[in-house]
Biopython code that builds the backbone (N, CA, C, O; Angstrom):
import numpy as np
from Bio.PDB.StructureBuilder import StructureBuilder

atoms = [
    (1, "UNK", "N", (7.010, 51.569, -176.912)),
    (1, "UNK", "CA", (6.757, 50.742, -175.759)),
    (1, "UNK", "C", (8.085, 50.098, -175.382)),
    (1, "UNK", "O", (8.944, 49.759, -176.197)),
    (2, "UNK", "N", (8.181, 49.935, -173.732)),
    (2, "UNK", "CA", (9.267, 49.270, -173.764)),
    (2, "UNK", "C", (9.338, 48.132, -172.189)),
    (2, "UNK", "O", (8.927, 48.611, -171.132)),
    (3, "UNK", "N", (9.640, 47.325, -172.205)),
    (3, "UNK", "CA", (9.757, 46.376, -171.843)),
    (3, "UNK", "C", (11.153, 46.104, -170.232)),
    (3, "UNK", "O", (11.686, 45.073, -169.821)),
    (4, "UNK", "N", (11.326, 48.216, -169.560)),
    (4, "UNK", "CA", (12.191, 48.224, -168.953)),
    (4, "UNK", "C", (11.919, 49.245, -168.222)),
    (4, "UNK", "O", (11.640, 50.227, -168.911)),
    (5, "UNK", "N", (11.875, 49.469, -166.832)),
    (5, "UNK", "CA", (11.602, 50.282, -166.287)),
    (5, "UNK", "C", (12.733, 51.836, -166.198)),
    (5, "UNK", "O", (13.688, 51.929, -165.426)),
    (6, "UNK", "N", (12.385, 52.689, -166.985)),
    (6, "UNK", "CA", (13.162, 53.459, -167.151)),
    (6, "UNK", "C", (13.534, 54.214, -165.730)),
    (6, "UNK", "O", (14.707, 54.550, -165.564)),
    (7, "UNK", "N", (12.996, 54.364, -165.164)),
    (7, "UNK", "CA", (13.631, 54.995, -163.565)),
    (7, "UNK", "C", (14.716, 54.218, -162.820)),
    (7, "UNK", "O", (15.475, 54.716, -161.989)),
    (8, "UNK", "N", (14.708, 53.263, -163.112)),
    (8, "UNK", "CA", (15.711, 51.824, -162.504)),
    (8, "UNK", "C", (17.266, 52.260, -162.930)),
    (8, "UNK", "O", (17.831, 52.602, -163.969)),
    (9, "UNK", "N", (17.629, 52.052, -161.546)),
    (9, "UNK", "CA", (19.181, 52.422, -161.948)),
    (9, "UNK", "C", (19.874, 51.509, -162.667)),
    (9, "UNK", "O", (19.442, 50.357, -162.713)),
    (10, "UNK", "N", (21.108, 51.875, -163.375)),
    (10, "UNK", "CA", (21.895, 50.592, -164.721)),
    (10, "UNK", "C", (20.925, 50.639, -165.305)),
    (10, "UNK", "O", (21.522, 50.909, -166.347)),
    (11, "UNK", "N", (19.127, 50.612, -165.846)),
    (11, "UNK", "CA", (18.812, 49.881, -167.220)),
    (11, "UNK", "C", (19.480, 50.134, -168.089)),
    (11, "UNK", "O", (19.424, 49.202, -168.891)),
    (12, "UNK", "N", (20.352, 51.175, -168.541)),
    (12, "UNK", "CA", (21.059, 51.045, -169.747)),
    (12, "UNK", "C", (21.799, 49.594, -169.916)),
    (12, "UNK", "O", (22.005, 49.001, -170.975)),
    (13, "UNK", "N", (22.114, 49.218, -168.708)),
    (13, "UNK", "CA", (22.943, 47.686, -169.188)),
    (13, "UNK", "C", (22.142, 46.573, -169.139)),
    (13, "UNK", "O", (22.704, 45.489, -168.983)),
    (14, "UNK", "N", (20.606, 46.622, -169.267)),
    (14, "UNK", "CA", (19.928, 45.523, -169.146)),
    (14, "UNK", "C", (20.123, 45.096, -170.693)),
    (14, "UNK", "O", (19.940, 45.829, -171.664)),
    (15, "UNK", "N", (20.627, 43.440, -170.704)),
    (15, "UNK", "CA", (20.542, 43.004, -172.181)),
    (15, "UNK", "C", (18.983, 42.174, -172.551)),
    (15, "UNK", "O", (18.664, 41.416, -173.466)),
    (16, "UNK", "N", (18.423, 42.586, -171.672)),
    (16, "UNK", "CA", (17.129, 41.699, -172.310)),
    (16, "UNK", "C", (15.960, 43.023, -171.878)),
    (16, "UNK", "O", (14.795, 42.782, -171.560)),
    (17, "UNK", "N", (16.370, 43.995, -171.926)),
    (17, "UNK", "CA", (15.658, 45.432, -172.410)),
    (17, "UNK", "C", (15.617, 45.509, -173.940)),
    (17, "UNK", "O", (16.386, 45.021, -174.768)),
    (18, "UNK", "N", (14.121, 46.515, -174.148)),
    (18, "UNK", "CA", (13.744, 46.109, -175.866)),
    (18, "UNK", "C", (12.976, 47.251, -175.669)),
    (18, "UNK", "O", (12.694, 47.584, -174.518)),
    (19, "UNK", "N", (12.465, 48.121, -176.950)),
    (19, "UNK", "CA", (11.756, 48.849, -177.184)),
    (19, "UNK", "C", (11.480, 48.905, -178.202)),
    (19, "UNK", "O", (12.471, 49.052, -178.916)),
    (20, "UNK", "N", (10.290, 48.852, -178.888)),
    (20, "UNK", "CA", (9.265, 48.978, -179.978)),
    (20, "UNK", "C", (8.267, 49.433, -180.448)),
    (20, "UNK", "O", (7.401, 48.787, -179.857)),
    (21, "UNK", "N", (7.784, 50.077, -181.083)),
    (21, "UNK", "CA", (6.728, 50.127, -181.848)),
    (21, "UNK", "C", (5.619, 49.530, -182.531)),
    (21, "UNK", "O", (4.431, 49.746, -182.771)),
    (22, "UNK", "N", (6.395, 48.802, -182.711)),
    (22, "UNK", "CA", (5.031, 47.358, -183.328)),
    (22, "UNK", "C", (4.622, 46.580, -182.370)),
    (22, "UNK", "O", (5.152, 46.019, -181.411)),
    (23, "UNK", "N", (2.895, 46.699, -183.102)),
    (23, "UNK", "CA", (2.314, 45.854, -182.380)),
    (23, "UNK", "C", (1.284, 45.191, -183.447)),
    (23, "UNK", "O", (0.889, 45.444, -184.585)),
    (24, "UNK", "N", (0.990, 43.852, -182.099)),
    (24, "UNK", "CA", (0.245, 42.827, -182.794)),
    (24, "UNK", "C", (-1.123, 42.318, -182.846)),
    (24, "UNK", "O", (-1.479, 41.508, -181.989)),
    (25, "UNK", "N", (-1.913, 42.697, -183.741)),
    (25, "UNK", "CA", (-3.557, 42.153, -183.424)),
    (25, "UNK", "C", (-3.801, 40.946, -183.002)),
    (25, "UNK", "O", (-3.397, 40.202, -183.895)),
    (26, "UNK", "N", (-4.335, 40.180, -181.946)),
    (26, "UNK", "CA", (-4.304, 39.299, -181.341)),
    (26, "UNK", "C", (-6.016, 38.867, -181.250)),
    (26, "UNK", "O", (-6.908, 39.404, -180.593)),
    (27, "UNK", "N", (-6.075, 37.581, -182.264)),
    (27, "UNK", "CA", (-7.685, 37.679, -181.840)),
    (27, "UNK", "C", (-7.700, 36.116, -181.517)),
    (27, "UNK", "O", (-6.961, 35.338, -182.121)),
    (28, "UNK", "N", (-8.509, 35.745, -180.617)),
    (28, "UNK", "CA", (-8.544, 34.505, -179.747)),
    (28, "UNK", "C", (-9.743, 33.480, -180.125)),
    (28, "UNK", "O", (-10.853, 33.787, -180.558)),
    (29, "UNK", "N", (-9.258, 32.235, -179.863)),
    (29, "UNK", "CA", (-10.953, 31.209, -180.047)),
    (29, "UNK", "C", (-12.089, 32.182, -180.693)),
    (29, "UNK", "O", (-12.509, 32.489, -181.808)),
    (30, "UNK", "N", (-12.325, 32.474, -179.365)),
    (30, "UNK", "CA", (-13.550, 33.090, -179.142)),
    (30, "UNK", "C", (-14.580, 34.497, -179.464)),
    (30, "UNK", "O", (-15.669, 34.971, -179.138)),
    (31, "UNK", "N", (-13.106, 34.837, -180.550)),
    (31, "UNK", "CA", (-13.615, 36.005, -181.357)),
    (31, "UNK", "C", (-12.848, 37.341, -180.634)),
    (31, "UNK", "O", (-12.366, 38.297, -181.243)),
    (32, "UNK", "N", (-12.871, 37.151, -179.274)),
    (32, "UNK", "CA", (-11.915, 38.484, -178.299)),
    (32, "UNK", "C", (-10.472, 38.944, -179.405)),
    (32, "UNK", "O", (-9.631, 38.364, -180.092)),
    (33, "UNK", "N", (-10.786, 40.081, -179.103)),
    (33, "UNK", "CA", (-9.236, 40.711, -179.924)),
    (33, "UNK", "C", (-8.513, 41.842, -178.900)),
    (33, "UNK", "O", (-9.055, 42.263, -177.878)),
    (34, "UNK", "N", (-7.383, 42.185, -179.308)),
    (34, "UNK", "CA", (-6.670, 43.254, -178.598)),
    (34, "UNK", "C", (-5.401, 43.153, -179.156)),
    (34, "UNK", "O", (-5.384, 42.582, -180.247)),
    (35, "UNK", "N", (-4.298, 43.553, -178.711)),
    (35, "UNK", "CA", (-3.085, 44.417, -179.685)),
    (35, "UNK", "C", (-1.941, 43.822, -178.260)),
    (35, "UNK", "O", (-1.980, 43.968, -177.038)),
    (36, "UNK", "N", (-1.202, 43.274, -179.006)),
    (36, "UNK", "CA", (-0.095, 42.742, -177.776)),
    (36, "UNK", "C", (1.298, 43.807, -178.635)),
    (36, "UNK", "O", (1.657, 43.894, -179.810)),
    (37, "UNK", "N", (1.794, 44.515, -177.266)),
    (37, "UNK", "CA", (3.473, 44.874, -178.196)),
    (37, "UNK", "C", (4.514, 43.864, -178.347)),
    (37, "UNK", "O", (4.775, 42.893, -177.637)),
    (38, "UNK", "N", (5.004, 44.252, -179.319)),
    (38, "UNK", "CA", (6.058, 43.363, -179.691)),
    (38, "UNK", "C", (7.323, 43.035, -178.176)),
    (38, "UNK", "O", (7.737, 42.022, -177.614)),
    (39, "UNK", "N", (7.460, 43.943, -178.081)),
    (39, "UNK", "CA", (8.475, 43.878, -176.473)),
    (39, "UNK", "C", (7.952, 42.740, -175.154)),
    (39, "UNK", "O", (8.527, 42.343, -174.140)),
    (40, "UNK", "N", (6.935, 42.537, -175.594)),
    (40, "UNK", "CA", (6.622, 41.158, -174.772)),
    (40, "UNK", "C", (5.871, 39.595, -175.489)),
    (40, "UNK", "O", (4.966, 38.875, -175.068)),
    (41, "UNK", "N", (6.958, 39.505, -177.048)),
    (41, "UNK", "CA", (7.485, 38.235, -177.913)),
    (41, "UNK", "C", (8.454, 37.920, -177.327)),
    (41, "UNK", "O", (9.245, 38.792, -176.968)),
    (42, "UNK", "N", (8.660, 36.702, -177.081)),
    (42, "UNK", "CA", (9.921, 35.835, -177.085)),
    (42, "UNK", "C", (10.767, 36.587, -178.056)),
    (42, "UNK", "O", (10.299, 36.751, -179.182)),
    (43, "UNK", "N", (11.993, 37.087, -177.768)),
    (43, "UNK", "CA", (13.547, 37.803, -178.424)),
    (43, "UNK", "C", (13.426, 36.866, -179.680)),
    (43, "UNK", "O", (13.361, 37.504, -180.731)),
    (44, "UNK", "N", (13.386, 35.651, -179.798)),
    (44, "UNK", "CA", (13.576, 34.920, -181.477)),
    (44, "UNK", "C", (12.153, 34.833, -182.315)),
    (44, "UNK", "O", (11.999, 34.018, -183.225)),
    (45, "UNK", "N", (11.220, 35.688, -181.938)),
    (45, "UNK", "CA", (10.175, 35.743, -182.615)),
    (45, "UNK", "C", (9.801, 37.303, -183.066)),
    (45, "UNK", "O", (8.988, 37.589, -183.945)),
    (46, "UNK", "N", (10.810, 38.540, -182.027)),
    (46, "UNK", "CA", (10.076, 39.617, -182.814)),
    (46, "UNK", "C", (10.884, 40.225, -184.330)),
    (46, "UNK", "O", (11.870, 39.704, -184.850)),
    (47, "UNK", "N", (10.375, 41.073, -184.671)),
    (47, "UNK", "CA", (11.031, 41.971, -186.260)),
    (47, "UNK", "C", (9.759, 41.496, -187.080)),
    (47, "UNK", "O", (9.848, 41.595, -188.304)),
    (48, "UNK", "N", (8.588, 40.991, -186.545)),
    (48, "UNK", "CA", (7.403, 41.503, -187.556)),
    (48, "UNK", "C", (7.308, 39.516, -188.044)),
    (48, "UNK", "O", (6.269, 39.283, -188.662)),
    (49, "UNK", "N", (7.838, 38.772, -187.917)),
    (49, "UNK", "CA", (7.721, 37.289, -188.171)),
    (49, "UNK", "C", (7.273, 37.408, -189.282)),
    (49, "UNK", "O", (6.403, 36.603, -189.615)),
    (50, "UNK", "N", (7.617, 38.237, -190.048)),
    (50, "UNK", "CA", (7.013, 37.772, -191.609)),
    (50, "UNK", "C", (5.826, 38.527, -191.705)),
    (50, "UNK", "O", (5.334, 37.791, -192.561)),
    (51, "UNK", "N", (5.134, 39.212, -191.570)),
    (51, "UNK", "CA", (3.575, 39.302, -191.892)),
    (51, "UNK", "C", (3.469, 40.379, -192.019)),
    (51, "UNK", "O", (4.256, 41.130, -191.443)),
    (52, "UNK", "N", (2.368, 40.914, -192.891)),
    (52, "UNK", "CA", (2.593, 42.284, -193.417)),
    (52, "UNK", "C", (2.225, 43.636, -192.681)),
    (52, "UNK", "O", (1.728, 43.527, -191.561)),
    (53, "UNK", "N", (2.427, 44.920, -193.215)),
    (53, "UNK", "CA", (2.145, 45.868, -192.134)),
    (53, "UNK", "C", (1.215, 46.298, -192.513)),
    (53, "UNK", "O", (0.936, 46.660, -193.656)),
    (54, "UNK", "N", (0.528, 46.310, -191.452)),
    (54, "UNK", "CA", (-1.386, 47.557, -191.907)),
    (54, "UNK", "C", (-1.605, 48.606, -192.543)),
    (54, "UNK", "O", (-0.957, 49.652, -192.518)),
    (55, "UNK", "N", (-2.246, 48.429, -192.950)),
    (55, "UNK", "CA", (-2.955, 49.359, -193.893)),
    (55, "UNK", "C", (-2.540, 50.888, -193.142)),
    (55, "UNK", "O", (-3.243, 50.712, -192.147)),
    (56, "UNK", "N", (-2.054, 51.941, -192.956)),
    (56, "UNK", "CA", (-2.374, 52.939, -192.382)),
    (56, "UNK", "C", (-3.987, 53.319, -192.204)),
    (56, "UNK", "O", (-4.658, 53.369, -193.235)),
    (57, "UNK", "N", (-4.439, 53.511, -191.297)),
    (57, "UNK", "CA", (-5.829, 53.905, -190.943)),
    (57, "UNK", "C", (-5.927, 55.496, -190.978)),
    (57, "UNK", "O", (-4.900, 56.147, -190.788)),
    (58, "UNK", "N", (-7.097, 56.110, -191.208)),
    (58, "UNK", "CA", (-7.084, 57.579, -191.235)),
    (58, "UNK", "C", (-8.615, 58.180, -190.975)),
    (58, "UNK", "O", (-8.807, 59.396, -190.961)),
]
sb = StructureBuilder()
sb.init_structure("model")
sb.init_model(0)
sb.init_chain("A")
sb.init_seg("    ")
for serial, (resi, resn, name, xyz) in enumerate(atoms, 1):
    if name == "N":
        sb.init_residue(resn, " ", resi, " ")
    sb.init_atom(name, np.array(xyz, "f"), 0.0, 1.0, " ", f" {name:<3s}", serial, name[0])
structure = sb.get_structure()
């Protein structure tokens, strides 16, 4: 996932372009869940903040 419109001319020089793989289970008050990517964390919060990686599912 990435956080930059790749057709856009220059993105190679965008410095606040990001691309990732990880993502985050997100479950709310109210029980609602869904999966946010990392590429849209605040820059001083992504690389996984500490917390562990999932189980592989199969």
């Amino acid at each position: 996932m990435t956080n930059s419109d790749l057709t856009s001319e220059g993105i190679d020089h965008n410095p606040a372009g990001v691309t990732s793989d990880l993502w985050y289970k997100v479950v709310l008050h109210d029980g609602r869940a869904g999966w946010l990517s990392e590429v849209y964390i605040a820059p001083e919060h992504r690389g996984g903040m500490g917390l562990p990686r999932c189980a592989a599912q199969g």
